[in-house]
Structures are given as structure tokens and as C-alpha cells.
C-alpha positions, 0 to 999 in steps of 0.5 A: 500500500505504502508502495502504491501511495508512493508511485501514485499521491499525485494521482490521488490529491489531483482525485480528492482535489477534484471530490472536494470539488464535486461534491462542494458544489452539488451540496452548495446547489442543494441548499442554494435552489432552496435559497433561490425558491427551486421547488423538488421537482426543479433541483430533481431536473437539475441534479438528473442532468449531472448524470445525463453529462455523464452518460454522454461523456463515458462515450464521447471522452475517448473519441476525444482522448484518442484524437487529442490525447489525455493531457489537452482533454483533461485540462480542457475539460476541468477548464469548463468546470471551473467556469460553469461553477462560478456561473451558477451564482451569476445566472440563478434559473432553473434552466441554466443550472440544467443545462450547466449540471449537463456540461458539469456531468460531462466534463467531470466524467472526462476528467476522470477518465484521465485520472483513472487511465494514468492510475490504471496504468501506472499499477501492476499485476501485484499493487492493482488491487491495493489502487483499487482501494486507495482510489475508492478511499481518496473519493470518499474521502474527498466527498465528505471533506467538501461538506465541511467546507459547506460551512464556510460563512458566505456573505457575498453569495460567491464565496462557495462556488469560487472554493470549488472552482478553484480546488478543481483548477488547483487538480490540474498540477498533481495529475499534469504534472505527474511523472507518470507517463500518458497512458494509451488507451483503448475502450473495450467494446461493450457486450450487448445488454441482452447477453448480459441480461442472460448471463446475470439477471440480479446484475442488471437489475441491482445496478439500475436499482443501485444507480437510481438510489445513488443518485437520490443520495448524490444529488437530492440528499442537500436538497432534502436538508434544505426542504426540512429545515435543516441548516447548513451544519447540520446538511453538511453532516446529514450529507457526509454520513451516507459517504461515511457509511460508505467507508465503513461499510465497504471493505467488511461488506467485501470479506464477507462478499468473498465468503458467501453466496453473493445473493444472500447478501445482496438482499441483506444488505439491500433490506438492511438500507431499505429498513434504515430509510424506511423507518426514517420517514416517520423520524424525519424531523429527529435530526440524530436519528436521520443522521443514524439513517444516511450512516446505514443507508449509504454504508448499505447503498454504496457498496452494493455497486461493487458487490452487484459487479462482483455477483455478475463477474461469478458468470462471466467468462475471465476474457468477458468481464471488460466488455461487461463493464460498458454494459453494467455502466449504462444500466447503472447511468439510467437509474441515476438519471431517473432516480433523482427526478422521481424522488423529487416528484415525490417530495415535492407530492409528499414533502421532504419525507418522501426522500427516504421513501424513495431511497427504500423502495428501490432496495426493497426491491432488490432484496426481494428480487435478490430473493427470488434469483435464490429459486431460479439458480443454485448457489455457486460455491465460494470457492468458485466465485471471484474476487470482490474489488472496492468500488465507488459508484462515482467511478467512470468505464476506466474505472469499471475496467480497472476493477476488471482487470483486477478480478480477470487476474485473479481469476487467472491466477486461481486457476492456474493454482487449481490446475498446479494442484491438480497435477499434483 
């Protein structure tokens, strides 16, 4: 671990520079379109549109990458970022903040596709799990670090939005100017969704669940804060308990993936976040107890991303894992853009509470689904199963490949064990 931190720290501050961004500014528009009178139903439009830019952008950035190289996309990309964000402020509508969260989506899912290619390139066969993790960490990290700096008085009305702007223009320096060398890249053709639908039905199911429930906790999270009342230091907490959770939650869910039978867990895990949110509807005003309930929420919720990628991979041939990941992307890319926009229909139907009704229905679903899977096939045995890799749903298709590669080498690996054994 110290090896990699070594080889890749200025990799990672250029990532947790740009989290401390991210996640600044979609906290700040949550609490800034309750300022400026954007009803549930605007601020779901508005937070949906970051992941319409980010759709868009995991297929466009490598055309991009491959014709102008890593170096000029990144910084023109993180460039945009910067304006757009000091622009909110400067043009308080619904529609430009829209049409700004689009282009934010898109160019932040560049960016990271940049710094996810030089990290996947400078690991090995031996440290590519260890990356793994610290990218995962770094990104947490970086999210919850940018809620406290929500906190930070702003009397101009301008101050917050300059913070994130300059932390993602401050991001260019570690990553450009990193000794690593630019990496060449070649995105894999993704399977086709009827074949990875057949292959793993929970896997394509869990990730638009998951999708949408991430992106309810990503971007409605502030706004339901806002709506109830909260101030900003109590948002700021509100907010950093789902990532914290994430932390937590993430590697023993992972020991336990890897010991198991994957289903079984999906549905715990999916009904232990179902029932944390569930029973928050009727203490939304217990600030505490809501807290209590975005620490399990997201400790379930996040993780279940990667334990959804790990469940696919036990059907998958080792040469298929990397064209699935385009496929479980796209899914997991649809219910991020629907997930928003139906919790704020709801919220703003129901009131504030409907935020936890709608983070609840979708992993109840998954449980019960997970449930049913558990009649359709037999269990395949632990040993049988392959690795789990720690990832952050906020990860773009490099990432999603990074983490396949991982999972491809193990699996190489422990067949080649079982074939030595065997000889033997």
C-alpha cells in the first residue's frame, strides 16, 4: 500500500482535489435552489442532468482522448468546470443550472477518465488491487471533506462556488504534472445488454436499482436538508454520513462478499438500507436519528455497486468481464438519471419525507428480487466465485475496467493454482 501511495499521491490529491470539488458544489446547489425558491421537482431536473453529462461523456471522452490525447482533454475539460461553477451564482434559473449540471456531468466524467487511465496504468499485476482501494478511499474521502467546507460563512453569495472552482483548477498540477507517463488507451467494446441480461439477471437489475438510489443520495440528499429545515451544519453532516457509511461499510461488506453466496447478501444488505430509510420517514424531523439513517443507508447503498459487479463477474467468462463493464455502466447511468427526478416528484407530492421513501423502495426491491434469483439458480460455491474489488459508484468505464482487470487476474491466477494442484 505504502508502495502504491508512493508511485501514485499525485494521482490521488489531483482525485480528492477534484471530490472536494464535486461534491462542494452539488451540496452548495442543494441548499442554494432552496435559497433561490427551486421547488423538488426543479433541483430533481437539475441534479438528473449531472448524470445525463455523464452518460454522454463515458462515450464521447475517448473519441476525444484518442484524437487529442489525455493531457489537452483533461485540462480542457476541468477548464469548463471551473467556469460553469462560478456561473451558477451569476445566472440563478432553473434552466441554466440544467443545462450547466449537463456540461458539469460531462466534463467531470472526462476528467476522470484521465485520472483513472494514468492510475490504471501506472499499477501492476501485484499493487492493482491495493489502487483499487486507495482510489475508492481518496473519493470518499474527498466527498465528505467538501461538506465541511459547506460551512464556510458566505456573505457575498460567491464565496462557495469560487472554493470549488478553484480546488478543481488547483487538480490540474498533481495529475499534469505527474511523472507518470500518458497512458494509451483503448475502450473495450461493450457486450450487448441482452447477453448480459442472460448471463446475470440480479446484475442488471441491482445496478439500475443501485444507480437510481445513488443518485437520490448524490444529488437530492442537500436538497432534502434544505426542504426540512435543516441548516447548513447540520446538511453538511446529514450529507457526509451516507459517504461515511460508505467507508465503513465497504471493505467488511467485501470479506464477507468473498465468503458467501453473493445473493444472500445482496438482499441483506439491500433490506438492511431499505429498513434504515424506511423507518426514517416517520423520524424525519429527529435530526440524530436521520443522521443514524444516511450512516446505514449509504454504508448499505454504496457498496452494493461493487458487490452487484462482483455477483455478475461469478458468470462471466475471465476474457468477458471488460466488455461487461460498458454494459453494467449504462444500466447503472439510467437509474441515476431517473432516480433523482422521481424522488423529487415525490417530495415535492409528499414533502421532504418522501426522500427516504424513495431511497427504500428501490432496495426493497432488490432484496426481494435478490430473493427470488435464490429459486431460479443454485448457489455457486465460494470457492468458485471471484474476487470482490472496492468500488465507488462515482467511478467512470476506466474505472469499471480497472476493477476488471483486477478480478480477470485473479481469476487467472486461481486457476492456474487449481490446475498446479491438480497435477499434483
Amino acid at each position: 500500500m505504502i508502495t502504491v501511495l508512493r508511485n501514485s499521491w499525485p494521482l490521488l490529491l489531483g482525485v480528492m482535489l477534484l471530490m472536494l470539488g464535486n461534491g462542494l458544489q452539488s451540496s452548495l446547489l442543494g441548499v442554494r435552489g432552496e435559497t433561490a425558491g427551486f421547488s423538488a421537482v426543479e433541483m430533481s431536473f437539475i441534479m438528473s442532468a449531472y448524470f445525463v453529462g455523464f452518460m454522454i461523456s463515458s462515450r464521447v471522452t475517448p473519441i476525444m482522448i484518442r484524437r487529442v490525447g489525455h493531457v489537452r482533454v483533461f485540462a480542457a475539460l476541468a477548464s469548463f468546470i471551473s467556469a460553469v461553477i462560478i456561473l451558477y451564482p451569476a445566472v440563478p434559473h432553473p434552466l441554466a443550472w440544467i443545462l450547466g449540471r449537463v456540461w458539469i456531468g460531462f466534463c467531470f466524467c472526462g476528467v476522470y477518465v484521465t485520472a483513472e487511465s494514468w492510475l490504471n496504468n501506472a499499477a501492476t499485476n501485484e499493487t492493482r488491487g491495493q489502487s483499487l482501494s486507495l482510489y475508492m478511499i481518496v473519493q470518499m474521502v474527498g466527498i465528505i471533506a467538501a461538506q465541511g467546507l459547506l460551512n464556510i460563512p458566505d456573505p457575498s453569495g460567491f464565496l462557495l462556488f469560487v472554493i470549488p472552482s478553484v480546488l478543481v483548477s488547483v487538480s490540474f498540477a498533481p495529475i499534469l504534472l505527474a511523472v507518470s507517463p500518458t497512458p494509451a488507451f483503448d475502450a473495450t467494446k461493450p457486450m450487448k445488454l441482452s447477453d448480459l441480461f442472460r448471463k446475470s439477471p440480479l446484475g442488471c437489475v441491482g445496478m439500475l436499482l443501485s444507480g437510481s438510489v445513488f443518485a437520490a443520495q448524490f444529488g437530492m440528499s442537500a436538497v432534502f436538508g434544505a426542504q426540512a429545515g435543516l441548516n447548513v451544519q447540520q446538511i453538511s453532516i446529514f450529507v457526509a454520513a451516507f459517504y461515511v457509511g460508505a467507508l465503513v461499510f465497504q471493505f467488511p461488506i467485501g470479506w464477507l462478499s468473498d465468503r458467501s453466496d453473493r445473493r444472500v447478501l445482496i438482499g441483506a444488505v439491500s433490506g438492511i438500507g431499505a429498513m434504515a430509510a424506511f423507518i426514517a420517514t416517520f423520524f424525519s424531523t429527529e435530526f440524530y436519528l436521520i443522521v443514524l439513517a444516511a450512516f446505514f443507508m449509504g454504508g448499505m447503498g454504496n457498496p452494493l455497486y461493487a458487490l452487484l459487479i462482483a455477483h455478475t463477474n461469478d458468470f462471466l467468462e475471465p476474457e468477458d468481464m471488460a466488455s461487461a463493464s460498458g454494459g453494467l455502466l449504462f444500466i447503472n447511468g439510467l437509474g441515476a438519471v431517473a432516480g433523482p427526478v422521481v424522488t423529487g416528484v415525490a417530495m415535492e407530492r409528499f414533502g421532504p419525507q418522501a426522500f427516504f421513501l424513495l431511497f427504500a423502495i428501490p432496495l426493497f426491491m432488490l432484496a426481494a428480487y435478490a430473493i427470488w434469483r435464490m429459486t431460479r439458480r443454485p448457489a455457486i460455491s465460494s470457492d468458485d466465485t471471484g474476487v470482490f474489488a472496492p468500488m465507488s459508484p462515482t467511478g467512470t468505464v476506466v474505472a469499471m475496467e480497472f476493477a476488471q482487470e483486477y478480478a480477470t487476474e485473479a481469476a487467472e491466477i486461481a486457476a492456474e493454482e487449481e490446475a498446479q494442484n491438480t497435477g499434483t
